[in-house]
DSSP file (Angstrom, degrees, kcal/mol; ACC not computed):
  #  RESIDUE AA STRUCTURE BP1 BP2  ACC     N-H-->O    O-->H-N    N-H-->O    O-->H-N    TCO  KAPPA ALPHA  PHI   PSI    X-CA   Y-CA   Z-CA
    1    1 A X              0   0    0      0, 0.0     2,-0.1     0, 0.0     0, 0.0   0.000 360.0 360.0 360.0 147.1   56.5  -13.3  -14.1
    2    2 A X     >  -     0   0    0      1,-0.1     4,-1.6     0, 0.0     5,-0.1  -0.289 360.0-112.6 -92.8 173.5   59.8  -12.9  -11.8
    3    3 A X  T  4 S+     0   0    0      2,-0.2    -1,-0.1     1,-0.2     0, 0.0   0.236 117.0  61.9 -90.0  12.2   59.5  -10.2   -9.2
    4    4 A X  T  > S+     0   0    0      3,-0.1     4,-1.7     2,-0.1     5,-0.2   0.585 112.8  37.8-109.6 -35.4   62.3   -8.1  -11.0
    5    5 A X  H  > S+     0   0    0      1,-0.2     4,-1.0     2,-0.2    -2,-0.2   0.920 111.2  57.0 -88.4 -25.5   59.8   -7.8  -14.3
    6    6 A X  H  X S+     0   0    0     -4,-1.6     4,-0.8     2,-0.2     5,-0.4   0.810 109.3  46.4 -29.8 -44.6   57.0   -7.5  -12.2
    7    7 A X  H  > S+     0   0    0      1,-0.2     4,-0.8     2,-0.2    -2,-0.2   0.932 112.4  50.7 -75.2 -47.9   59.0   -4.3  -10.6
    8    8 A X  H  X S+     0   0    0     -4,-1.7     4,-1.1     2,-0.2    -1,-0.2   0.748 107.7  51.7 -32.9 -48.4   59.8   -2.9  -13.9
    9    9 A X  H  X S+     0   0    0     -4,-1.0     4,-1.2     1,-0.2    -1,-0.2   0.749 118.6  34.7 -90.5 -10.0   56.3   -3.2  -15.1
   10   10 A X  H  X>S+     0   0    0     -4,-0.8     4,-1.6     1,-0.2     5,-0.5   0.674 118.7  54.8 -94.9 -11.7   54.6   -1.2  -11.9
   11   11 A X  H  X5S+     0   0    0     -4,-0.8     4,-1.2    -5,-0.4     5,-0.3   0.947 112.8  39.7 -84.4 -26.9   57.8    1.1  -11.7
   12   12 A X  H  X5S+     0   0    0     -4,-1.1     4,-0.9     2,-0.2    -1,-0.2   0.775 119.8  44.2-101.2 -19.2   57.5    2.3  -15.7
   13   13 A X  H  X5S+     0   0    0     -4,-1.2     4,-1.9    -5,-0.2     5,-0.2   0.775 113.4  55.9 -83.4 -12.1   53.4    2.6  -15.7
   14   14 A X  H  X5S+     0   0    0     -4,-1.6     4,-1.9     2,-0.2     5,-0.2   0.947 115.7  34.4 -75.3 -47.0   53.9    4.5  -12.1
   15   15 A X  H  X<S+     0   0    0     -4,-1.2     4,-2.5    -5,-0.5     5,-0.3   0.982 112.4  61.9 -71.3 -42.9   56.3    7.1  -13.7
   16   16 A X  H  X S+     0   0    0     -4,-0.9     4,-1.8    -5,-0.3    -1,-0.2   0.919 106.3  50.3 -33.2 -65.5   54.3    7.1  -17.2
   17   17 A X  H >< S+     0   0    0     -4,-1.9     3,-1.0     2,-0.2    -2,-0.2   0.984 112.4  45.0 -31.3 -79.7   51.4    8.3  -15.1
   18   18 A X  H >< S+     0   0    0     -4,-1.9     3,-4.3     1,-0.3    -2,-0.2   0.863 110.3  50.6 -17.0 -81.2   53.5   11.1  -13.5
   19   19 A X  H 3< S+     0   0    0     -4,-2.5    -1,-0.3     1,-0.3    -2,-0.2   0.788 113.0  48.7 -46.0 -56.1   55.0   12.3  -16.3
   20   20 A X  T << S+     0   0    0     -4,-1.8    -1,-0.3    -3,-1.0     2,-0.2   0.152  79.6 107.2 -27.0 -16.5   51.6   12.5  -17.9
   21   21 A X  S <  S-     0   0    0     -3,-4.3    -3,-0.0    -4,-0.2    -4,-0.0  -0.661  87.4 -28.6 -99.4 144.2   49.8   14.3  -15.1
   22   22 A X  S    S-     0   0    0     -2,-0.2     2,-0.7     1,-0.1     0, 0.0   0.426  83.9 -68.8   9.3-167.8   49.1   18.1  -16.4
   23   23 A X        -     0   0    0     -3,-0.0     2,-0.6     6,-0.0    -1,-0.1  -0.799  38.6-119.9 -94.9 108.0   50.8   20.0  -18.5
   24   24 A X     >  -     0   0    0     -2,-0.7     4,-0.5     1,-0.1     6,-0.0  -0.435  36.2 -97.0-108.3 156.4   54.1   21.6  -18.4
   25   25 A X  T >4  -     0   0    0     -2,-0.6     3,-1.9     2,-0.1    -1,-0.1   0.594  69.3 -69.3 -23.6 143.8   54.9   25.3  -18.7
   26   26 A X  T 34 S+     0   0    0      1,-0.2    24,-0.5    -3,-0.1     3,-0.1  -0.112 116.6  18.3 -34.5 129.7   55.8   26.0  -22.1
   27   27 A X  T 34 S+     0   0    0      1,-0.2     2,-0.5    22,-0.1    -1,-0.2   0.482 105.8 107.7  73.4  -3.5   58.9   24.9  -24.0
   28   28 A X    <<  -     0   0    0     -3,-1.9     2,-0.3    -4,-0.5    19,-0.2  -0.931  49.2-171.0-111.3 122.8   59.3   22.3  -21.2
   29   29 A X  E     -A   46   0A   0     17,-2.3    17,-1.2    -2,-0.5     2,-0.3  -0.920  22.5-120.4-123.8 177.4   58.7   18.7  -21.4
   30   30 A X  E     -A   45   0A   0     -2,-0.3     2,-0.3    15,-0.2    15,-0.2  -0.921  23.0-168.1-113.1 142.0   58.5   15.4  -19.6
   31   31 A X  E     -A   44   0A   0     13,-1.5    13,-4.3    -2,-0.3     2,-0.6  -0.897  16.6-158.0-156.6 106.8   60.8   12.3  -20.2
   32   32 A X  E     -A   43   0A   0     -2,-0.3     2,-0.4    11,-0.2    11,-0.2  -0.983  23.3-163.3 -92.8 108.7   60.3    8.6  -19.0
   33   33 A X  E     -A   42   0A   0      9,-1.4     9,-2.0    -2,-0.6     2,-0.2  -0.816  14.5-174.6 -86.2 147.1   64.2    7.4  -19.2
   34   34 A X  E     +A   41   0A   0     -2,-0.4     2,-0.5     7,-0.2     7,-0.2  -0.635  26.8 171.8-126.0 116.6   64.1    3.7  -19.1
   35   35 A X  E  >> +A   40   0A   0      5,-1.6     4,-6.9    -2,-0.2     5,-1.2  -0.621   2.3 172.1-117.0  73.6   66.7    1.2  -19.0
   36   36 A X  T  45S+     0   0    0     -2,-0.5    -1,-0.1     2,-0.2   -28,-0.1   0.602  78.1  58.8 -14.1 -47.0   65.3   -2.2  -18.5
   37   37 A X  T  45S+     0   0    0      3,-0.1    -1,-0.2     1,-0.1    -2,-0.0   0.929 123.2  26.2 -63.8 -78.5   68.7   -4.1  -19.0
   38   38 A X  T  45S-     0   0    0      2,-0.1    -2,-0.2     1,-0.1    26,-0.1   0.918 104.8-123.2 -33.7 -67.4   70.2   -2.1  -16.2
   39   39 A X  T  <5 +     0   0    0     -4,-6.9    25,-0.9     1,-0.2     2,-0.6   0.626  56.8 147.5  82.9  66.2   67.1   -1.3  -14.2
   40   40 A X  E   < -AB  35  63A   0     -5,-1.2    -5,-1.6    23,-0.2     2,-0.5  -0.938  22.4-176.0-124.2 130.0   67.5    2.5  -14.2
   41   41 A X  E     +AB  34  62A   0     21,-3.1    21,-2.7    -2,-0.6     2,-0.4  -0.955   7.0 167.8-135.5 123.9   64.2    4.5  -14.2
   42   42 A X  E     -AB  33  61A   0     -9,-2.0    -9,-1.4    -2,-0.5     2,-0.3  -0.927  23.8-162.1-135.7 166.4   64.0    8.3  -14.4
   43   43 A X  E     +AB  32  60A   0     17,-1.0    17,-0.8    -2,-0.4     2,-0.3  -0.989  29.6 177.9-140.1 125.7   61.3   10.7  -15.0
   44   44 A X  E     -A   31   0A   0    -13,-4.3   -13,-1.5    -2,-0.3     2,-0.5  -0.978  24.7-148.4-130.4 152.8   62.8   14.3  -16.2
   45   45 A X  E     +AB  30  57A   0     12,-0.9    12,-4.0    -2,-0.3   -15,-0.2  -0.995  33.9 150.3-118.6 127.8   61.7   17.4  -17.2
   46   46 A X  E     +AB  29  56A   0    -17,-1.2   -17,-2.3    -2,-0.5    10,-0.2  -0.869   9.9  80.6-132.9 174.4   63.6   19.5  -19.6
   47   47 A X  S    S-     0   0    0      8,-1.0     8,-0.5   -19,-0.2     2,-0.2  -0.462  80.8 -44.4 110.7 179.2   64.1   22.0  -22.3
   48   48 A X        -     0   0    0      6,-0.2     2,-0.9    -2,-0.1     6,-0.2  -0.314  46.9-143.1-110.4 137.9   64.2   25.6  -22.2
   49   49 A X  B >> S-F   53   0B   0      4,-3.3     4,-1.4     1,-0.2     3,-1.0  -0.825  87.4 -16.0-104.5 107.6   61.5   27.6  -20.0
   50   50 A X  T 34 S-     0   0    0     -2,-0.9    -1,-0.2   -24,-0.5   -23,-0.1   0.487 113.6 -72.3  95.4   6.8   60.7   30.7  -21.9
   51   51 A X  T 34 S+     0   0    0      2,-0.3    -1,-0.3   -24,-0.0    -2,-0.1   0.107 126.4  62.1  96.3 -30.4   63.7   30.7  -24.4
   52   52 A X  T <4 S+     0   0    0     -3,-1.0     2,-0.4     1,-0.2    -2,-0.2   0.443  86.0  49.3-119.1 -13.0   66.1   31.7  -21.8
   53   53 A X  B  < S-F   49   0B   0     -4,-1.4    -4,-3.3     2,-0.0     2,-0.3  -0.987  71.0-133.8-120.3 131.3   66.8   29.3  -18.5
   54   54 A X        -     0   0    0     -2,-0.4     2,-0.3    -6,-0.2    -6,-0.2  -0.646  22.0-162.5 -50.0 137.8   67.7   25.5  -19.4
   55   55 A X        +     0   0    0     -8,-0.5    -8,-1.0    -2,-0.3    -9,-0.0  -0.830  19.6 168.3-131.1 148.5   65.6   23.6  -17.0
   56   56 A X  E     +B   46   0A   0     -2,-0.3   -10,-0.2   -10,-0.2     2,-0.2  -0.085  16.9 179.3-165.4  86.4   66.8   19.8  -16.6
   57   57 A X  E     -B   45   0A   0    -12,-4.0     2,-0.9     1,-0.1   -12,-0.9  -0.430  29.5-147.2 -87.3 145.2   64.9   18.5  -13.5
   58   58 A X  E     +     0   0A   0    -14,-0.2   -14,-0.2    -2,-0.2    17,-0.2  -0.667  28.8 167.9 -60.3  64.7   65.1   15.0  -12.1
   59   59 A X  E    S+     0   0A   0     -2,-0.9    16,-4.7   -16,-0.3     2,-0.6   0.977  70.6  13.8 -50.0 -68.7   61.4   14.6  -10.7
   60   60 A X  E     -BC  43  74A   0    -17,-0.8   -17,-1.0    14,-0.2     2,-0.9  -0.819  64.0-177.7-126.0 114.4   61.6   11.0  -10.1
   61   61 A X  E     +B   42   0A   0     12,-0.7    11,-1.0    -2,-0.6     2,-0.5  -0.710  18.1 172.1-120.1 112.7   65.0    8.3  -10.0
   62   62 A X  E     -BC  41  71A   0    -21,-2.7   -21,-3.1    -2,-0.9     2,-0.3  -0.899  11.4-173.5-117.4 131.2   64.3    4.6   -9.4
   63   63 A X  E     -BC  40  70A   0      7,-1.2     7,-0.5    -2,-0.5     2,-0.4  -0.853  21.5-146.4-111.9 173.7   66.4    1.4   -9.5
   64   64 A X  E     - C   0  69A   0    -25,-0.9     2,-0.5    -2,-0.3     5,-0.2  -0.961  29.0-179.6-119.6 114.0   65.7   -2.0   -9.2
   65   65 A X  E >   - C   0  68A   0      3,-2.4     2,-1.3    -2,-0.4     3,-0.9  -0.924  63.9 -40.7-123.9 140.8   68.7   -3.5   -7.4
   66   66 A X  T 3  S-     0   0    0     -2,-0.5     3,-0.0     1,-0.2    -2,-0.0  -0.596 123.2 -32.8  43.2 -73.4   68.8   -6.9   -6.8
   67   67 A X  T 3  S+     0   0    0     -2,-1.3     2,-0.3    26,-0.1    -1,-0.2  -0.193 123.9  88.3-128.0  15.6   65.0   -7.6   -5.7
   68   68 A X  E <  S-C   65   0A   0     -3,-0.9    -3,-2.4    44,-0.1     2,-0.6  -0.863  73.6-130.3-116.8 136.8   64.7   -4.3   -4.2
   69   69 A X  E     -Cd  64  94A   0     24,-2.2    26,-1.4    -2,-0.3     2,-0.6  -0.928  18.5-152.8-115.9 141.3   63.7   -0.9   -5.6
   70   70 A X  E     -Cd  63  95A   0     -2,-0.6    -7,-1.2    -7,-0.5    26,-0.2  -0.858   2.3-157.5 -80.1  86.4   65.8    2.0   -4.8
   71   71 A X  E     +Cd  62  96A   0     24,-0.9    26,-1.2    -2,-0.6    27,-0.3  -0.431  23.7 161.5 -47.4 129.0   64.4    5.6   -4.6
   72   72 A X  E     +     0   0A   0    -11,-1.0     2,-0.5     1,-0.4    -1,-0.2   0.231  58.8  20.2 -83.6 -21.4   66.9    7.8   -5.2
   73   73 A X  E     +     0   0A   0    -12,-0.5   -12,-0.7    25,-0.0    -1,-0.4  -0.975  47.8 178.0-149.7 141.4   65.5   11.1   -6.1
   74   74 A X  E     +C   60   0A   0     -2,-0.5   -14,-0.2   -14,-0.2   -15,-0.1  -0.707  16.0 156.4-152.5 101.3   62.1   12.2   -5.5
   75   75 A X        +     0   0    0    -16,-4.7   -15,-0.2   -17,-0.2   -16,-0.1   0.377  59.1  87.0 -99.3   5.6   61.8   16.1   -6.9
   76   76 A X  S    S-     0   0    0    -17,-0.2    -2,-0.0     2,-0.1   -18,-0.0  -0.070  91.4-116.9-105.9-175.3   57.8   15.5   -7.2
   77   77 A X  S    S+     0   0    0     -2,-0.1     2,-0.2     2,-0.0    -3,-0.0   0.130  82.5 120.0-102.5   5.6   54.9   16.0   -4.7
   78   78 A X        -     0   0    0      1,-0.1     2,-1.3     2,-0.0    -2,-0.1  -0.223  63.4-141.5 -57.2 139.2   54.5   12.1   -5.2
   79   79 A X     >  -     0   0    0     -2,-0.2     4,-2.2     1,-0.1     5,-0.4  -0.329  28.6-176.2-101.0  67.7   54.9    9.7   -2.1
   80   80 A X  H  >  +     0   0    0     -2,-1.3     4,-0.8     2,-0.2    -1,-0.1   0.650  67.9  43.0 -15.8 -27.6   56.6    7.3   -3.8
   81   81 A X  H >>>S+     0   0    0      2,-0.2     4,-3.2     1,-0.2     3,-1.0   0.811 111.1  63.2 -99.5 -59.6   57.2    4.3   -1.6
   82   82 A X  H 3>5S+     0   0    0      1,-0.2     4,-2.7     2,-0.2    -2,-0.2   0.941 111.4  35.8 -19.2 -68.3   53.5    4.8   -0.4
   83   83 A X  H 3<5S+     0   0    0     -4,-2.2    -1,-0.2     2,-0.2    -2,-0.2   0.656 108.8  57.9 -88.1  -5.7   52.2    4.1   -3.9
   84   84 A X  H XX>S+     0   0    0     -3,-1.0     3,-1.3    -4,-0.8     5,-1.1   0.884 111.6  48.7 -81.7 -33.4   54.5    1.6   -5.0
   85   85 A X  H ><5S+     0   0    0     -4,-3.2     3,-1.5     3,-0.2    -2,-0.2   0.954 107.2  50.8 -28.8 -67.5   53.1   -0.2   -1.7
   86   86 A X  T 3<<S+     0   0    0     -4,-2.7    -1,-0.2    -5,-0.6    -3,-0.1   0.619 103.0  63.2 -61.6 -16.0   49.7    0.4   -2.7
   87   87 A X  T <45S-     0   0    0     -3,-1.3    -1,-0.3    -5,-0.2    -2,-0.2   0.475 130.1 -97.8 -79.6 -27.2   51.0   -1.2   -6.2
   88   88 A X  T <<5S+     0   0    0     -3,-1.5     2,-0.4    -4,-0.6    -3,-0.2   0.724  77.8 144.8 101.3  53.5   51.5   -4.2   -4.1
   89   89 A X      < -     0   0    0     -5,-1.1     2,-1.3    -8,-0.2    -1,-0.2  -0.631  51.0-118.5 -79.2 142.8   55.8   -3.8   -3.3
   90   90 A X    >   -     0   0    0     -2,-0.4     3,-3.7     1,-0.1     4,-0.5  -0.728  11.7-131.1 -88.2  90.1   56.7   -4.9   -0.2
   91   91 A X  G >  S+     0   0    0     -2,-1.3     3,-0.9     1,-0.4    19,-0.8   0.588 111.8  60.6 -25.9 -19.3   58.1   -2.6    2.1
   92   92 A X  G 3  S+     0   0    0      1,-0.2    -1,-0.4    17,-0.1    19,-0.1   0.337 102.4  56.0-102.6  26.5   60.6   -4.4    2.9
   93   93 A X  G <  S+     0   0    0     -3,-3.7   -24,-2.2    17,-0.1     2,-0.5   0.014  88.1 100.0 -78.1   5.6   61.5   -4.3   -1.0
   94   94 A X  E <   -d   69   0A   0     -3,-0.9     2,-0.8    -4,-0.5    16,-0.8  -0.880  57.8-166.9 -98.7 109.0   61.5   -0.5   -0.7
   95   95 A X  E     -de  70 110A   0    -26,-1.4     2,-2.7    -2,-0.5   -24,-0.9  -0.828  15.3-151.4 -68.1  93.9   65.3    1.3   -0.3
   96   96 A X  E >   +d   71   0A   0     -2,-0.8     3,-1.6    14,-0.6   -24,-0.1  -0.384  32.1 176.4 -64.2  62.5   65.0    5.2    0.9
   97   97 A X  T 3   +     0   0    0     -2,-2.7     4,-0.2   -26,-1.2   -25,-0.2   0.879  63.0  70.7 -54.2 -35.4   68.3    5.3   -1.1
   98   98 A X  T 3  S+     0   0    0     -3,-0.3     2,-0.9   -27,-0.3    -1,-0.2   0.849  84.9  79.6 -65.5 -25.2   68.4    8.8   -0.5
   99   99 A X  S <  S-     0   0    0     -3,-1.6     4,-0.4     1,-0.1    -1,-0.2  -0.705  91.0 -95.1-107.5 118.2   69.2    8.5    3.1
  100  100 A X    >>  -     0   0    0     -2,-0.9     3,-3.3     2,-0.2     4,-0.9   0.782  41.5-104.9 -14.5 108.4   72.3    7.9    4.4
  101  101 A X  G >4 S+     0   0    0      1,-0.3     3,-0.6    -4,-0.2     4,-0.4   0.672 112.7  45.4  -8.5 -48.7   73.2    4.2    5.4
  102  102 A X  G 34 S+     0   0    0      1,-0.2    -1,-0.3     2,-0.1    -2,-0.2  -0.031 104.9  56.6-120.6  56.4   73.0    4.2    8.6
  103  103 A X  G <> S+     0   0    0     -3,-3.3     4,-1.0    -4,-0.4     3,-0.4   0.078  87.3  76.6-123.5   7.5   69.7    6.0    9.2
  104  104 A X  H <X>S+     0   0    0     -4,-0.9     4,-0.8    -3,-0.6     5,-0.6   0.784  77.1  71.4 -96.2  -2.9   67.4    3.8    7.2
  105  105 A X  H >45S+     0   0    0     -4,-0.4     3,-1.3     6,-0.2    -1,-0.2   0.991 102.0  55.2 -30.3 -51.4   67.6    1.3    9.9
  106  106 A X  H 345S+     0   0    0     -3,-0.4    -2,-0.2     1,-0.2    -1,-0.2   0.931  92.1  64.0 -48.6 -79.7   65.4    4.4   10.8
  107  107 A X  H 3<5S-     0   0    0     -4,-1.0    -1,-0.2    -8,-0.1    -2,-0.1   0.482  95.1-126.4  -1.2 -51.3   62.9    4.5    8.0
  108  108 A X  T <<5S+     0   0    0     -3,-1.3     2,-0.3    -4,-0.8    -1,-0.1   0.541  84.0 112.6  64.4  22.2   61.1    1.0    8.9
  109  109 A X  S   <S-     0   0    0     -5,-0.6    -1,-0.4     1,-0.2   -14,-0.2  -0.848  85.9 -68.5-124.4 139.2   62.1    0.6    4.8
  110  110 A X  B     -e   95   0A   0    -19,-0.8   -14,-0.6   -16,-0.8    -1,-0.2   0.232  38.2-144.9 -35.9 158.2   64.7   -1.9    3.6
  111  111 A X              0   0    0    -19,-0.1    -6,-0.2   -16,-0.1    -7,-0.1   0.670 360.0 360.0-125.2 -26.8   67.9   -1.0    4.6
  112  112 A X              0   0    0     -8,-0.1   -17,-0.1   -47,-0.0   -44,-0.1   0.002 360.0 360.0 179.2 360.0   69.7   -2.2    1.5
């Protein structure tokens, strides 16, 4: 197996879990988007909380680009890059996409 289906396979049972872990509030659910072709990975919760407010959260946004996966979004209490480690990624396959270009020099995480 290549290390971009390898990434795929820990990056859609990691969010599967998530998404899986309690229950949420009424009228509300949880959503593993995955697009495989691409290498786009979300985890969402939506739908309407109580009949009246739309909810449509990002929890969790993952790419795979190049050989690297990209955190974009973390809206969970998960430590992502931690447990994709612990999944056996290589930090230096890890992107903190969410912070600005020139502070993940910073990180000790892939820089792009």
């Amino acid at each position: 197996m290549d290390k971009v289906s390898k990434y795929q396979n820990i990056i859609v049972e990691y969010l599967t879990e998530w998404a899986n872990f309690g229950t949420p509030p009424p009228g509300l659910e949880h959503q593993v988007i995955v697009d495989r072709e691409n290498n786009h990975f979300q985890w969402v919760t939506t739908g309407w909380l109580q009949n009246k407010e739309f909810v449509y959260i990002i929890e969790l946004h993952l790419d795979i680009k190049g050989q690297k996966i990209w955190i974009w979004q973390n809206n969970s209490d998960a430590m992502v890059a931690d447990d994709l480690m612990e999944r056996g990624v290589s930090k230096s396959d890890i992107v903190l996409a969410f912070h600005a270009p020139q502070d993940r020099a910073l990180t000790g995480f892939a820089v792009a």
